[in-house]
C-alpha positions as CSV (number, residue, x, y, z in Angstrom):
1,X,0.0,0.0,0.0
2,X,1.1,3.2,-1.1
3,X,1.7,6.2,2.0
4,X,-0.8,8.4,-0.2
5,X,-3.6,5.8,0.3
6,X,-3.5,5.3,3.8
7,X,-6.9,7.0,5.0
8,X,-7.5,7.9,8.4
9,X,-11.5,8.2,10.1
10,X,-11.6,11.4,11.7
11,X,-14.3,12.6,14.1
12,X,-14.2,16.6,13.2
13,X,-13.0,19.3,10.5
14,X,-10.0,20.9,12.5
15,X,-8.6,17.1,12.9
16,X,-8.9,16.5,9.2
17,X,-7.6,20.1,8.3
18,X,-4.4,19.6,11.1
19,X,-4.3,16.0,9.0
20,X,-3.6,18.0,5.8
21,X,-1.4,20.3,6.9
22,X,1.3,17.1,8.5
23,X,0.1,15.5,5.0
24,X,2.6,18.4,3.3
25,X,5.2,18.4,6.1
26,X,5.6,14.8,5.1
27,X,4.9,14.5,1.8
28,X,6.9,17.8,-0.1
29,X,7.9,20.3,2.7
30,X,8.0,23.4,1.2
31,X,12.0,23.7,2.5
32,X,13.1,21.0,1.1
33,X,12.3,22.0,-2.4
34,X,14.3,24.5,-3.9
35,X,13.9,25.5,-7.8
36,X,12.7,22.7,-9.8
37,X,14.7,19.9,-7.3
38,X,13.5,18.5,-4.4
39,X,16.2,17.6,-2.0
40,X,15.5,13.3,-1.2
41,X,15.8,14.2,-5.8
42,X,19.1,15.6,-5.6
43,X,20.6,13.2,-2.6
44,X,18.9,10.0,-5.0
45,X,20.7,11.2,-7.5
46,X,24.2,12.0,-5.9
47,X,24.1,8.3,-4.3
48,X,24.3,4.7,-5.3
49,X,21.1,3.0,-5.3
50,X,22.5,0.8,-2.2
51,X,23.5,4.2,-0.7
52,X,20.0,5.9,-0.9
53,X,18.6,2.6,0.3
54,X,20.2,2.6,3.4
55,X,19.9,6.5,3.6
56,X,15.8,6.2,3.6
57,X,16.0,3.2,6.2
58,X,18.0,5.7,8.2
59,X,15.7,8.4,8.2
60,X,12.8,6.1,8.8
61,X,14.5,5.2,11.8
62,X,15.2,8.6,12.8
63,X,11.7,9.2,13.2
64,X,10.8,6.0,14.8
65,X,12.8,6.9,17.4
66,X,11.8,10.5,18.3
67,X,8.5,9.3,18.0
68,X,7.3,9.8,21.4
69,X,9.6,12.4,22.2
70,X,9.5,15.2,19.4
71,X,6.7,15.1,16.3
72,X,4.4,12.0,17.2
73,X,1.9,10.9,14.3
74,X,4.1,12.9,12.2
75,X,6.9,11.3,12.9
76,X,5.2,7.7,12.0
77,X,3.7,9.3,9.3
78,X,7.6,10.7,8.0
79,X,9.1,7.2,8.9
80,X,6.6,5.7,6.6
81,X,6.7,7.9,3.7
82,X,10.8,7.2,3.6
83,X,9.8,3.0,3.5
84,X,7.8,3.9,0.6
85,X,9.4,6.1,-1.4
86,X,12.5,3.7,-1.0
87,X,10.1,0.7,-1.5
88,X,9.2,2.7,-5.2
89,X,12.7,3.3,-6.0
90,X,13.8,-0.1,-6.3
């Protein structure tokens, strides 16, 4: 299952609008693309494909970890948009 089809039941609008909003931070934050180049772009193409691999599993990591301590859903939500986009890269 693809990150982008993962839905979530939520009980009112300002969940479902706070929803969207961590949808962007995950998906394409607006810091990480600069021109035409999205950074994970640029660092995919400047490594090996064994390199990026092990590059996504470490960021996924990352935000396993902090989980309970800095980010929460979003974190889970970040760790599992890095799985993917590794998981379509191969």
């Amino acid at each position: 299952m693809k990150y982008e089809q993962v839905t979530q039941p939520w009980s009112d609008t300002d969940s479902r609008a706070a929803h969207r909003a961590a949808q962007d931070n995950v998906k394409s934050p607006p810091h990480y693309k600069q021109g035409k180049v999205e950074c994970i772009e640029a660092i995919q193409s400047a490594l090996t494909e064994e390199e990026f691999r092990g590059y996504c599993k470490g960021n996924a990591m990352k935000y396993i970890w902090r989980e309970k301590h800095k980010g929460g859903e979003e974190s889970l939500q970040k760790a599992a948009w890095y799985l993917d986009y590794m998981a379509q890269c191969v």
